[in-house]
N, CA, C and O atoms as CSV, one atom per row, in Angstrom:
chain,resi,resn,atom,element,x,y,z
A,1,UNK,N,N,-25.364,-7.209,5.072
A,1,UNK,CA,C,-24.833,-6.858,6.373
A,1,UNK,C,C,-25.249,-7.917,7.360
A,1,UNK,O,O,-26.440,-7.887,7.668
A,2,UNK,N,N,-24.627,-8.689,7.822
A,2,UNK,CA,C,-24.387,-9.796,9.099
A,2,UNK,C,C,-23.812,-9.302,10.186
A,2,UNK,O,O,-22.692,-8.792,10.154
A,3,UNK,N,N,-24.636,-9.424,11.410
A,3,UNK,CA,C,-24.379,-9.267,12.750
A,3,UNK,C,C,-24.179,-10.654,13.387
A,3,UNK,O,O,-25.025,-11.546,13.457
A,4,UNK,N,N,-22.982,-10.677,13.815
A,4,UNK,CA,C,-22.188,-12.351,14.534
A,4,UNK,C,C,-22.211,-11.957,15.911
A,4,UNK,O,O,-21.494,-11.034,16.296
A,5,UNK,N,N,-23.169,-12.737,16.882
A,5,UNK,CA,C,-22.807,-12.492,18.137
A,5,UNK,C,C,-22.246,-13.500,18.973
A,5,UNK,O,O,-23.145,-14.258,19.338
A,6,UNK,N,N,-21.208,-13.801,19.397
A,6,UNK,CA,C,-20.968,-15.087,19.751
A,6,UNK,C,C,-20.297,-14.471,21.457
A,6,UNK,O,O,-20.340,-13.298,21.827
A,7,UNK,N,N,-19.700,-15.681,22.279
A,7,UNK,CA,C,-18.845,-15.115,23.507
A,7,UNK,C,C,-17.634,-15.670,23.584
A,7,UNK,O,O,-17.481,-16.884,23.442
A,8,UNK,N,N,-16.662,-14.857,23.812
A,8,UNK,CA,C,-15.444,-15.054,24.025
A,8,UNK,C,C,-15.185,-15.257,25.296
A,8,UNK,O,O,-14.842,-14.121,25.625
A,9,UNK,N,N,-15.094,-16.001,26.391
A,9,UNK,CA,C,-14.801,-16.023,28.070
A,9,UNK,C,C,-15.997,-15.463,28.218
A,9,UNK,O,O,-16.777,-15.798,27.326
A,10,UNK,N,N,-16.538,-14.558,29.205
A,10,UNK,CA,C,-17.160,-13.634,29.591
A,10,UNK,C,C,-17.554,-12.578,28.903
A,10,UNK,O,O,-18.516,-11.917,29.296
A,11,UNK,N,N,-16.800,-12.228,27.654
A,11,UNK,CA,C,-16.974,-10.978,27.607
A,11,UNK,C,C,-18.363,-11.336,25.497
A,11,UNK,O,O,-18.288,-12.192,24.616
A,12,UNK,N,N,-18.975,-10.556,25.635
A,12,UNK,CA,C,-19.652,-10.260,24.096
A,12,UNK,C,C,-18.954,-10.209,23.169
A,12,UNK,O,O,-18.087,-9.367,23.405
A,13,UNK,N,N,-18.795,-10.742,21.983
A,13,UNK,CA,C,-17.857,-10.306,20.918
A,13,UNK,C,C,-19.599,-10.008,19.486
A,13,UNK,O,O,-20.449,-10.725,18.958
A,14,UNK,N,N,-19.316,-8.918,19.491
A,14,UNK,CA,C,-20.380,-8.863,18.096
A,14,UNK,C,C,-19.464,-8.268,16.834
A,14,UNK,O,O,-18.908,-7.173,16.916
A,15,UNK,N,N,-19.388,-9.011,15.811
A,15,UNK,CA,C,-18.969,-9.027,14.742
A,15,UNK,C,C,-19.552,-8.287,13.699
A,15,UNK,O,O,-20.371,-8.955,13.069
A,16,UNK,N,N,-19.429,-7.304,13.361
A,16,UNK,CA,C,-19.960,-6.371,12.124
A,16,UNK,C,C,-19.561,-6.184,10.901
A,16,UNK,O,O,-18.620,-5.422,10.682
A,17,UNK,N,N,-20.306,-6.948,9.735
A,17,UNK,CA,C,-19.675,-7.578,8.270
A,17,UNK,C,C,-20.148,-6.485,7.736
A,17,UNK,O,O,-21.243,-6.195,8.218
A,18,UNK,N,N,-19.755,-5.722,6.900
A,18,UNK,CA,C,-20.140,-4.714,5.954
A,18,UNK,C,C,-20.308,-3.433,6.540
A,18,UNK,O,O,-19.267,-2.945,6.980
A,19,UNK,N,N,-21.385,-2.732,6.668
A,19,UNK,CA,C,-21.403,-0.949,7.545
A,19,UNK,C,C,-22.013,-1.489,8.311
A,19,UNK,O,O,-22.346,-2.654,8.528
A,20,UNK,N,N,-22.236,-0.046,8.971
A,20,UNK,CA,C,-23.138,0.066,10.144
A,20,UNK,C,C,-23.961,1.096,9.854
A,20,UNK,O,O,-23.584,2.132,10.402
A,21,UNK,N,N,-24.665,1.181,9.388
A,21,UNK,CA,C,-25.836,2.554,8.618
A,21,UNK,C,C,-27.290,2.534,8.795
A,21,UNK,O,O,-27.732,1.465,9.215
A,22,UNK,N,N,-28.133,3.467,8.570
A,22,UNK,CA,C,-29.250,3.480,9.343
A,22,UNK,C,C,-30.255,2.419,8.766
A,22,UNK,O,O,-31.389,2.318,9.236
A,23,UNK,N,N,-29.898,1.787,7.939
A,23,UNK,CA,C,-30.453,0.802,7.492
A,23,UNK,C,C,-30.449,-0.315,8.164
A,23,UNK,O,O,-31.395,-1.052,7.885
A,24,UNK,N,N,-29.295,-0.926,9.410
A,24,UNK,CA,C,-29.262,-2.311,9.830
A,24,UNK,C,C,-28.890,-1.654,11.769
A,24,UNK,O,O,-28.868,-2.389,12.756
A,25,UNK,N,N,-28.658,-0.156,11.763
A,25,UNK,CA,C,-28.350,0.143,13.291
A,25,UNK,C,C,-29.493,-0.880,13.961
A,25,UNK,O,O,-29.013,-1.965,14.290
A,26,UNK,N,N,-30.683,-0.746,14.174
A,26,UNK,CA,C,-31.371,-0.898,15.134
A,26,UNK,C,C,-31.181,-2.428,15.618
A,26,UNK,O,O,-31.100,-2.754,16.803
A,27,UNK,N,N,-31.101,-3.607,14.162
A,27,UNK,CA,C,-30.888,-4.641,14.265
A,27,UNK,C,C,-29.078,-4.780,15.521
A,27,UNK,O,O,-28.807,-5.516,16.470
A,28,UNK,N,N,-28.504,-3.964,15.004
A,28,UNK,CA,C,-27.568,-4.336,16.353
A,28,UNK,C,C,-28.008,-3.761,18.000
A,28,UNK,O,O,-27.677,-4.404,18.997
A,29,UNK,N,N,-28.714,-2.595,18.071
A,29,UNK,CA,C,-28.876,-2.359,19.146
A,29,UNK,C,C,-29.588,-3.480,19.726
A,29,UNK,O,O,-29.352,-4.168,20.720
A,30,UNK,N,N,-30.525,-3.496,18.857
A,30,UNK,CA,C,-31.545,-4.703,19.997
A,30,UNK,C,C,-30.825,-6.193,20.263
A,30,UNK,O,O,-31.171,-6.966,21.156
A,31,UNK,N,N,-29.751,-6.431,19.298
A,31,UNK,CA,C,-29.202,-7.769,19.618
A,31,UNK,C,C,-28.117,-7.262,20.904
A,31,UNK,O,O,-28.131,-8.092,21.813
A,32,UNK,N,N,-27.510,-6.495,21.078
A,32,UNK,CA,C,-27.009,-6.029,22.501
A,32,UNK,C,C,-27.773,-5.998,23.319
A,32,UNK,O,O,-27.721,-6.727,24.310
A,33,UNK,N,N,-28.933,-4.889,23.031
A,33,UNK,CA,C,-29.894,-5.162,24.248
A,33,UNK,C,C,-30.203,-6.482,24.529
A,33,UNK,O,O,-30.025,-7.014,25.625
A,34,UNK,N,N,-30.673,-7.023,23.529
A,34,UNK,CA,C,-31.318,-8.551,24.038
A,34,UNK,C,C,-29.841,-8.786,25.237
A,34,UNK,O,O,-30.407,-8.712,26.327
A,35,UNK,N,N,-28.593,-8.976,25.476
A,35,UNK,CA,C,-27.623,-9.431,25.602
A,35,UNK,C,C,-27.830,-9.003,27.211
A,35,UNK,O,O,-27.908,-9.641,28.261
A,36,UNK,N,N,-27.884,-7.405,26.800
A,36,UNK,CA,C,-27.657,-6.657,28.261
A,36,UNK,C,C,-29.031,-7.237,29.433
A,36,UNK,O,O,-28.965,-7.404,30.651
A,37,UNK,N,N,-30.054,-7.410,28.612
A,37,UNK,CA,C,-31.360,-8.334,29.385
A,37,UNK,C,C,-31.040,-9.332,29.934
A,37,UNK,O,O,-31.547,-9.742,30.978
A,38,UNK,N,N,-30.015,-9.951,29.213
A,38,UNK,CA,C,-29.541,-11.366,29.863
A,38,UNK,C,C,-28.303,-11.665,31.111
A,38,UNK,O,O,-27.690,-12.691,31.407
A,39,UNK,N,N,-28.265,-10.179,31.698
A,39,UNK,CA,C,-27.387,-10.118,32.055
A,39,UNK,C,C,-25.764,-10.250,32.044
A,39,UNK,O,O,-25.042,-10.707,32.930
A,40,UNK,N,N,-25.436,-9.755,30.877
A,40,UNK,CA,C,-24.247,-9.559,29.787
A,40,UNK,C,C,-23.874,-7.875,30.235
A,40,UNK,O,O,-24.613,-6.899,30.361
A,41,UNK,N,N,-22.457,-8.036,30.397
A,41,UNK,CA,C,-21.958,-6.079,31.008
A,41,UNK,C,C,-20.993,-6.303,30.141
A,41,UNK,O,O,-21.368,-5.562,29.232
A,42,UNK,N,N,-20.013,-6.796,29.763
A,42,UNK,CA,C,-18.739,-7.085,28.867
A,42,UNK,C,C,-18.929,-7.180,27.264
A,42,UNK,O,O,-18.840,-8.246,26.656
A,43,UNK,N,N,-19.233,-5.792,26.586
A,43,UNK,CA,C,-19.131,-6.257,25.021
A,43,UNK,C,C,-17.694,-5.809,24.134
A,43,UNK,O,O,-17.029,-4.824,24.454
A,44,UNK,N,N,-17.424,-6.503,23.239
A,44,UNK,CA,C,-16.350,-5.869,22.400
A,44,UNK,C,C,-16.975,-5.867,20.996
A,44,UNK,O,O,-17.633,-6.865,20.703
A,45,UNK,N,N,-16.851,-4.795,20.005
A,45,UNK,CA,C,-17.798,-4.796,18.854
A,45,UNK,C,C,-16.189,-5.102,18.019
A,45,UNK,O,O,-15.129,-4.589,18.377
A,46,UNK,N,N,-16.332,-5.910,17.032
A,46,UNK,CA,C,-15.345,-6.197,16.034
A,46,UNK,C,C,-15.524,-5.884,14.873
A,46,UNK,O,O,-16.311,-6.523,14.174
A,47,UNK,N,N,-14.595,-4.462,14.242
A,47,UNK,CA,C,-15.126,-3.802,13.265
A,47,UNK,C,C,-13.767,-3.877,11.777
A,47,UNK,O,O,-13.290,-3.103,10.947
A,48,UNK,N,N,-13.630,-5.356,12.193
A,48,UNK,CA,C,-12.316,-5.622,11.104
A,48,UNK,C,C,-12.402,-5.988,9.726
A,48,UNK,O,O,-11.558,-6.019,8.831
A,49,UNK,N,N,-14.437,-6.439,9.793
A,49,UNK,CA,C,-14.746,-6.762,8.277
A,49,UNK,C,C,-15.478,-5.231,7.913
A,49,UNK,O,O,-16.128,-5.075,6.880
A,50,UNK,N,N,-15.293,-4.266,8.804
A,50,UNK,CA,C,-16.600,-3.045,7.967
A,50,UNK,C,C,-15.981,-2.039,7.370
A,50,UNK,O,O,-14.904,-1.828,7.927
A,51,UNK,N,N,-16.079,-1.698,6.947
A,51,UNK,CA,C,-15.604,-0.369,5.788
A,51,UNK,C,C,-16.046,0.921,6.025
A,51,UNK,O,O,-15.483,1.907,5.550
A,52,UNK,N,N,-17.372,0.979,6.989
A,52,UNK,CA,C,-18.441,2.442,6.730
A,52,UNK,C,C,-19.508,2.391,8.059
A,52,UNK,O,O,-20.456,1.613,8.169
A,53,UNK,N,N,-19.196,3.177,8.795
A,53,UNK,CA,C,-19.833,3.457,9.800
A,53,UNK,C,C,-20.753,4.824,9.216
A,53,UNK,O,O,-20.014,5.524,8.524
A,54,UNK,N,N,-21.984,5.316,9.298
A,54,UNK,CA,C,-22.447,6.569,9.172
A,54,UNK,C,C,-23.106,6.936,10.756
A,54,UNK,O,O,-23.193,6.313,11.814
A,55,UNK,N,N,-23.481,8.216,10.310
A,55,UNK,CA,C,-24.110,8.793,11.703
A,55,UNK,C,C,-24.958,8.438,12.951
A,55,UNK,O,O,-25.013,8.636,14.165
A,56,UNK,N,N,-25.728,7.650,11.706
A,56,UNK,CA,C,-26.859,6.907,12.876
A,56,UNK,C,C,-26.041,5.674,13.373
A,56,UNK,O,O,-26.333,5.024,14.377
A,57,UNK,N,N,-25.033,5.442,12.589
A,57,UNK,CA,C,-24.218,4.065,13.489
A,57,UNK,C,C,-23.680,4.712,14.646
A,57,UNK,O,O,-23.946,4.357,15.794
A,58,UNK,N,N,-22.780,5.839,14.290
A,58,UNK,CA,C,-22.195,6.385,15.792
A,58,UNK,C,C,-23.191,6.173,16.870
A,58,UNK,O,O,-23.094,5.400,17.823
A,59,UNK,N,N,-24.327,7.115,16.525
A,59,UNK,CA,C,-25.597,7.409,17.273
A,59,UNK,C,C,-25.788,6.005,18.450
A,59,UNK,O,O,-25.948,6.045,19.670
A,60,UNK,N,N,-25.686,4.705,17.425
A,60,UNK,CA,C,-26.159,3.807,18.072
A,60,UNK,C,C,-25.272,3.263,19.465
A,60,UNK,O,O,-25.417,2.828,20.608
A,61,UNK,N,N,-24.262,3.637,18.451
A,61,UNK,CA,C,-22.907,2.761,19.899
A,61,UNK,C,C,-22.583,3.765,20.957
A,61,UNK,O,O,-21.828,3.665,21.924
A,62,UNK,N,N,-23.495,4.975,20.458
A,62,UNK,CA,C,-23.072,5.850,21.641
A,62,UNK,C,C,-24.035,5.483,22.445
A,62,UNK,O,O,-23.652,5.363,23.609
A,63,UNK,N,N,-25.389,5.209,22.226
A,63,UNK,CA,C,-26.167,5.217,22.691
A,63,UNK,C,C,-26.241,3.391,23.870
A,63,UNK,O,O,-26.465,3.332,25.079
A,64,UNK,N,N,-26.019,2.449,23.102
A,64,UNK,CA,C,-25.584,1.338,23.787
A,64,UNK,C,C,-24.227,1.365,24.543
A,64,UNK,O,O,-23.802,0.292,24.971
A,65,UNK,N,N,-23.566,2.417,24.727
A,65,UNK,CA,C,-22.051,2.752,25.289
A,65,UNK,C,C,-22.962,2.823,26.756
A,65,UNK,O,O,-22.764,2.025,27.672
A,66,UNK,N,N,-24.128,4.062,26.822
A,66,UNK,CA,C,-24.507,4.538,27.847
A,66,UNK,C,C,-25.400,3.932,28.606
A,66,UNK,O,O,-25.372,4.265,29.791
A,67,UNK,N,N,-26.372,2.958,28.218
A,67,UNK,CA,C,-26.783,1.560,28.286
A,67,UNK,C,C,-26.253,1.066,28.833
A,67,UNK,O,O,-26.447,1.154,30.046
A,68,UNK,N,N,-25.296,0.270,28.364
A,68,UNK,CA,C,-24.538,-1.131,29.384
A,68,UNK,C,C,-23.498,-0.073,30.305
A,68,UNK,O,O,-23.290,-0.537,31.426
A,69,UNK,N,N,-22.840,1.195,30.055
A,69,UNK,CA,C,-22.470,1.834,31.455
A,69,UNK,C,C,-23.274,1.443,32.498
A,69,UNK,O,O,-23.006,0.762,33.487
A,70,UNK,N,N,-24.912,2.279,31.931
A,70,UNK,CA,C,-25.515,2.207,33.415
A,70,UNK,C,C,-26.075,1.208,33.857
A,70,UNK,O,O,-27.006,1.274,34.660
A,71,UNK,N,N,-25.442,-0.210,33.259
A,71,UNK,CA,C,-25.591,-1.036,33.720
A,71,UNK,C,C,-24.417,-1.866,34.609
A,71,UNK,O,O,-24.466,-3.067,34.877
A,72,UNK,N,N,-23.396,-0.965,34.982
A,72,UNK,CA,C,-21.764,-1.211,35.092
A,72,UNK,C,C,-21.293,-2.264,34.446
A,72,UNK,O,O,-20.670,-3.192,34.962
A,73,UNK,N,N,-21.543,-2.159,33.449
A,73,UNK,CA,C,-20.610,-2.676,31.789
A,73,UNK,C,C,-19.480,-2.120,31.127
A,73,UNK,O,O,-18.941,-1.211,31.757
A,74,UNK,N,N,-19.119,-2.331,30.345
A,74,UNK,CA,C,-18.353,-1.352,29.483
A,74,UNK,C,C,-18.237,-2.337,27.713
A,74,UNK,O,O,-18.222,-3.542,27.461
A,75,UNK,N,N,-18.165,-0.859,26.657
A,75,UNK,CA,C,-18.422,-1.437,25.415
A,75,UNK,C,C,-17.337,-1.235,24.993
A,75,UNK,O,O,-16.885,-0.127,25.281
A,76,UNK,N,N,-16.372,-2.233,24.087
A,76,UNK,CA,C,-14.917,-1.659,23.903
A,76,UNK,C,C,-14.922,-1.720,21.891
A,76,UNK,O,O,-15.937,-2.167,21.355
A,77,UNK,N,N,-14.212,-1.434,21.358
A,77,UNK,CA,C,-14.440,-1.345,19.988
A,77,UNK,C,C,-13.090,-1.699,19.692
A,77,UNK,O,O,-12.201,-1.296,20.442
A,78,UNK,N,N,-12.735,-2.619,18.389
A,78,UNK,CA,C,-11.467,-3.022,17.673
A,78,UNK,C,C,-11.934,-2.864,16.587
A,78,UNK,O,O,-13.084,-2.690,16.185
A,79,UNK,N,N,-10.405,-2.975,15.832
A,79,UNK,CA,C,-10.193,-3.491,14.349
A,79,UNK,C,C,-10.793,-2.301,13.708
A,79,UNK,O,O,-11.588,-2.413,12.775
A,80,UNK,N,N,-10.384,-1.037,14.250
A,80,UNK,CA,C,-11.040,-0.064,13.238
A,80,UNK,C,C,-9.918,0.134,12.207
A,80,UNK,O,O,-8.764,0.162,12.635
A,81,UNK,N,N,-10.190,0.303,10.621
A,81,UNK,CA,C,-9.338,0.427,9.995
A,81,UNK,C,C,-9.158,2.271,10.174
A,81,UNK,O,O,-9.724,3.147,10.827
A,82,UNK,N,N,-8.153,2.207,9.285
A,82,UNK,CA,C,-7.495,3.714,9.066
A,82,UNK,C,C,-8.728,5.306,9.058
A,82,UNK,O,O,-8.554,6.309,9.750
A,83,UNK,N,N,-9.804,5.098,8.153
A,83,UNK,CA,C,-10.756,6.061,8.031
A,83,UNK,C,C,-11.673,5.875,9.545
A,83,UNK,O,O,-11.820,6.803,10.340
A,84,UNK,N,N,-12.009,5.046,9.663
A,84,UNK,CA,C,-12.806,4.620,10.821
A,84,UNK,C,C,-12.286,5.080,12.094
A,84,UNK,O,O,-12.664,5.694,13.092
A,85,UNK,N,N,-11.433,4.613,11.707
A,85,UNK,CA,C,-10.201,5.440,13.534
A,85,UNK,C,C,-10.443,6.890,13.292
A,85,UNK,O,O,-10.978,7.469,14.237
A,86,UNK,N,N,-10.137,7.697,12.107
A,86,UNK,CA,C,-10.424,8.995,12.247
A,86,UNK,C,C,-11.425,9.669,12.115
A,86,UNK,O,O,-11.440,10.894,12.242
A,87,UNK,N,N,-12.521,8.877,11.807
A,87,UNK,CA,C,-14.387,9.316,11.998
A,87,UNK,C,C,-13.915,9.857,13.436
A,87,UNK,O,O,-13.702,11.039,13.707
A,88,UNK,N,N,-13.760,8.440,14.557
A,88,UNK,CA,C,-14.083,8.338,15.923
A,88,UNK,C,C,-12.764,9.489,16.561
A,88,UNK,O,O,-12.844,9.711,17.769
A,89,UNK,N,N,-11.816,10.061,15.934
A,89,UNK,CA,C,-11.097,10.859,16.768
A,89,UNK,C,C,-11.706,12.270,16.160
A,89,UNK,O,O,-11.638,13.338,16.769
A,90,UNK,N,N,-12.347,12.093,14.787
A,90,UNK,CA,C,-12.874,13.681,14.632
A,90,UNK,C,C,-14.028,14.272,14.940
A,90,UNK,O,O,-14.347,15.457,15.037
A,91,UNK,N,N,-14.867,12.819,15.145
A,91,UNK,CA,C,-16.096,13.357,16.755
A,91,UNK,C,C,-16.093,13.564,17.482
A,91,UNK,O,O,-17.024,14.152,18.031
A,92,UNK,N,N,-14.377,13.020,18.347
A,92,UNK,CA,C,-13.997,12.469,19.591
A,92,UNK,C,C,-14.500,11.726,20.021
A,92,UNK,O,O,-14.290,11.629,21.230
A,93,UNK,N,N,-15.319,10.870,19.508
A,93,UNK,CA,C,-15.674,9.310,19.955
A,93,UNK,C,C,-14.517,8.541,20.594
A,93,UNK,O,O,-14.751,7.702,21.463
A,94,UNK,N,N,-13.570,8.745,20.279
A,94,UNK,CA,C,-12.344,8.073,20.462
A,94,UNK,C,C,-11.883,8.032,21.772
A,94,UNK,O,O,-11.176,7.150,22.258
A,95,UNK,N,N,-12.520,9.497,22.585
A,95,UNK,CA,C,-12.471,9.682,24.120
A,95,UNK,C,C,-13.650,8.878,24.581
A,95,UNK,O,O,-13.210,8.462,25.653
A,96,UNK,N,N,-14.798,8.412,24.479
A,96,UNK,CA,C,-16.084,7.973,25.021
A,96,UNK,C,C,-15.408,6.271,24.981
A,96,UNK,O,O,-15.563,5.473,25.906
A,97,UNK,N,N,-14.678,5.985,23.741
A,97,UNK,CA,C,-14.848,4.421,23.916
A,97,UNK,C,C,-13.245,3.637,23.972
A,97,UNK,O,O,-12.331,3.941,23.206
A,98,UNK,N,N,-13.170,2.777,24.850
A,98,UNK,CA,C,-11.546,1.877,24.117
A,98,UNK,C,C,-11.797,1.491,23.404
A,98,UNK,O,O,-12.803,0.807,23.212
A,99,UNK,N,N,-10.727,1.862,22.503
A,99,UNK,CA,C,-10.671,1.161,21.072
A,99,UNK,C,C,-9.490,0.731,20.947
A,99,UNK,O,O,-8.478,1.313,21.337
A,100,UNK,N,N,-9.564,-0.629,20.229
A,100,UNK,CA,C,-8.096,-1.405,20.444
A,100,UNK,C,C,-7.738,-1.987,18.972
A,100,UNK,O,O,-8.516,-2.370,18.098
A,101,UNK,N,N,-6.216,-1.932,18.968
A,101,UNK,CA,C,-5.976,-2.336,17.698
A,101,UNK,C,C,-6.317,-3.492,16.826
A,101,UNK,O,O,-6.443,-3.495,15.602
A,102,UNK,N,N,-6.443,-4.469,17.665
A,102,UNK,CA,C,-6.840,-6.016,17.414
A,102,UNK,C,C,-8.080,-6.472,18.406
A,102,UNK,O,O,-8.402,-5.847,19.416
A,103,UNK,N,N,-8.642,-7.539,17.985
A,103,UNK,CA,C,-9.397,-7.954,18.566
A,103,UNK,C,C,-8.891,-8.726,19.903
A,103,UNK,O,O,-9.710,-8.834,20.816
A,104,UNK,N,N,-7.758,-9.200,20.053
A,104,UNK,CA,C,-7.174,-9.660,21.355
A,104,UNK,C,C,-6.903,-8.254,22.167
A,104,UNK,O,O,-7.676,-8.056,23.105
A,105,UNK,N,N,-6.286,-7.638,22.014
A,105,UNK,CA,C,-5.923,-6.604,22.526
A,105,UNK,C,C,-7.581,-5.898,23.585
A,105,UNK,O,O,-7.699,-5.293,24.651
A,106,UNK,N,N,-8.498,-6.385,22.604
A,106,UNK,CA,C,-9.596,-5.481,22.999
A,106,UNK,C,C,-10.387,-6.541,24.465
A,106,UNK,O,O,-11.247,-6.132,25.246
A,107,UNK,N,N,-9.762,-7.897,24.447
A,107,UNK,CA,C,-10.452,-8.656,25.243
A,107,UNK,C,C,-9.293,-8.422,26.525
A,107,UNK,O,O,-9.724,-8.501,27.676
A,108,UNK,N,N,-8.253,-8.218,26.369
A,108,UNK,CA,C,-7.322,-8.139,27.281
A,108,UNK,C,C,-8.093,-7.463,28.575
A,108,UNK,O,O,-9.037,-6.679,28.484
A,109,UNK,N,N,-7.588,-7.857,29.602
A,109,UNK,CA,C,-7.987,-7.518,30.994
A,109,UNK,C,C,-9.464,-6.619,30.820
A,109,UNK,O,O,-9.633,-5.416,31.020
A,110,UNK,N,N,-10.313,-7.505,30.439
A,110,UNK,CA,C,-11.685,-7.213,31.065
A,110,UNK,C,C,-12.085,-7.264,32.309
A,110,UNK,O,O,-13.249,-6.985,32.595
């Protein structure tokens, strides 16, 4: 599992290769946090290489959702495939975050 953090314009792009499970969550929170320290409000998480989000992953992006809010940020999410889109509409995650079909789509009017 590889976490890619690079910047697109302004905005965060973090790249998530494989899951997101309680095994590697924390390693992404703190690389956001580190981000949000640096004064970074604009992330988009790119979830076009992952296959498997579990609980403690939700946990996490909910939890960095509310983070860079109260930092007047906003966290936007792409590239969810087919199962993944319906994790986040059968938690209703799907109301808490934009989620966009493509990764352009998700940088659009930040």
């Amino acid at each position: 599992m590889a976490f890619k953090v690079n910047r697109e314009g302004d905005v965060v792009v973090v790249d998530v290769d494989g899951q997101l499970i309680v095994g590697n969550r924390q390693e992404l929170k703190q690389r956001v946090l580190d981000e949000v320290e640096e004064g970074e409000r604009k992330f988009l998480v790119d979830f076009s290489r992952t296959g498997y989000i579990d609980s403690s992953g939700l946990g996490v992006l909910v939890s960095l959702s509310k983070k860079i809010r109260e930092q007047g940020g906003e966290l936007r999410l792409a590239s969810l495939n087919e199962d993944l889109r319906t994790l986040f509409e059968l938690t209703k995650l799907d109301t808490l975050f934009r989620i966009s079909d493509t990764r352009e789509e998700g940088l659009e009017g930040f």
